[in-house]
C-alpha positions as CSV (number, residue, x, y, z in Angstrom):
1,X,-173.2,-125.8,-3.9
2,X,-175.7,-125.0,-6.4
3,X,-178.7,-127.3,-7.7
4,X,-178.3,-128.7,-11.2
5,X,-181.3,-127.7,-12.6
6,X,-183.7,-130.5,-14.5
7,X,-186.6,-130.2,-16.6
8,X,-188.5,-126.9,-16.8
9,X,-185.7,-125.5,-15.3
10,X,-186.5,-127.0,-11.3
11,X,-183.6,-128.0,-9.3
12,X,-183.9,-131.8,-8.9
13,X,-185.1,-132.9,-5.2
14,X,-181.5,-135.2,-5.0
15,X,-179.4,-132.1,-6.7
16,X,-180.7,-129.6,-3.5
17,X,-178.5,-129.0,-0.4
18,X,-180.9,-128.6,2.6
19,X,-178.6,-127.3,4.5
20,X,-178.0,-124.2,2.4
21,X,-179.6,-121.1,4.3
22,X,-181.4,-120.2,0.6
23,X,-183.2,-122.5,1.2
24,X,-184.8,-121.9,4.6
25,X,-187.0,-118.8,5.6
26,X,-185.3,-115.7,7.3
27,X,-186.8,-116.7,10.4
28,X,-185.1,-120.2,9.7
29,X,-182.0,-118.8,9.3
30,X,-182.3,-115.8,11.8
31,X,-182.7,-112.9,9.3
32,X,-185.5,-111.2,8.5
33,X,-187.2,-112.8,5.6
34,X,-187.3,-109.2,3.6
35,X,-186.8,-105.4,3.7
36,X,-189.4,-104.3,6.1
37,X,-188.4,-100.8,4.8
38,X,-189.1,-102.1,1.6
39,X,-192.7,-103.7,2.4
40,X,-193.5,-100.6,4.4
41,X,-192.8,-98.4,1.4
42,X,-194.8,-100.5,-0.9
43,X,-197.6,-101.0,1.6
44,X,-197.7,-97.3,1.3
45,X,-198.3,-97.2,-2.2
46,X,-200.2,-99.8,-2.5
47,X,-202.6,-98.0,0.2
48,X,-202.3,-94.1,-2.2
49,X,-203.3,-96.7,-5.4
50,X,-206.2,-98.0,-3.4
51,X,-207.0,-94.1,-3.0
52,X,-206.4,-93.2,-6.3
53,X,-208.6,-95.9,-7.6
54,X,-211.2,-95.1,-4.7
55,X,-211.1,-91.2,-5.9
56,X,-211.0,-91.8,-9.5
57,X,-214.3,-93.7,-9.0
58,X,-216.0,-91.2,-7.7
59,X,-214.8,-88.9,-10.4
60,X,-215.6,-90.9,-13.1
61,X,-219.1,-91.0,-11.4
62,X,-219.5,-87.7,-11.0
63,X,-218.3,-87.0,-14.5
64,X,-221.1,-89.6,-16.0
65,X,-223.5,-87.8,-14.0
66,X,-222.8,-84.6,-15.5
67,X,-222.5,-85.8,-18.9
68,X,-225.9,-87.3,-18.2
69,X,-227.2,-83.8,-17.1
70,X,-225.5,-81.6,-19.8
71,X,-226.9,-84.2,-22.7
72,X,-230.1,-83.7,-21.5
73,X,-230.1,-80.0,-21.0
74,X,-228.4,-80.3,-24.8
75,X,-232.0,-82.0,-25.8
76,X,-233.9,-79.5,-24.4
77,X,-232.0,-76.5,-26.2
78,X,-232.2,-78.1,-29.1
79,X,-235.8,-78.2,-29.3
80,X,-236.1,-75.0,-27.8
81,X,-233.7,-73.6,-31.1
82,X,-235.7,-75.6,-33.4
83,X,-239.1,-74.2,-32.1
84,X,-237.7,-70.3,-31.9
85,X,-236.9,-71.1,-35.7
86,X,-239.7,-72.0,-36.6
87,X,-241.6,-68.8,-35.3
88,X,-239.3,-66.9,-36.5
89,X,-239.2,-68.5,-40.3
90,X,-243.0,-68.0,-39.6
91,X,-242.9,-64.0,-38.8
92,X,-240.5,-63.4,-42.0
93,X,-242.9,-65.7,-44.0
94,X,-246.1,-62.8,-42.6
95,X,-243.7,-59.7,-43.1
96,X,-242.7,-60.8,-46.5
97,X,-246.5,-61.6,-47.7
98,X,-247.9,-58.0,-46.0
99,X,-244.8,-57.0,-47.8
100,X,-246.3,-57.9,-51.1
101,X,-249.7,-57.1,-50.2
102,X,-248.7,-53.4,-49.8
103,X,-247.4,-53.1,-52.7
């Protein structure tokens, strides 16, 4: 028999048969209370998503850290460009005034 069902949708303590095995654990009853196949399976990829998560981690470190690096090494070439620019804007600025001065 099933349970009429009373507010929020609960089956009303007087409404439940306690003798129906639905209602009793599969150790209770005598089965198995679930798919051990089924656990085992998501055990397993529970266990490869705790990897995945352990691995991406370190990735995603190892990825900051290189970021990190390559930003910095970006500074650095970017001053170095900005100096070699200026000595070389410098040098045409000399050849175009002994340039002149030759003339």
């Amino acid at each position: 028999m099933r349970a009429r069902v009373g507010p929020l949708n609960k089956p009303r303590r007087a409404d439940v048969d306690h003798d129906a095995p639905e209602f009793y654990s599969g150790s209770m009853s005598g089965e198995p209370p679930f798919d051990t196949d089924a656990l085992a399976r998501l055990e397993r990829r529970v266990e490869d998503l705790v990897a995945l998560c352990r691995r991406l981690r370190e990735d995603n470190a190892m990825w900051r850290a290189r970021h990190q690096a390559l930003s910095a090494e970006y500074v650095q070439l970017s001053e170095r460009t900005r100096v070699a620019r200026t000595r070389v804007e410098e040098m045409i600025g000399r050849v175009t005034a002994m340039a002149r001065e030759s003339r």
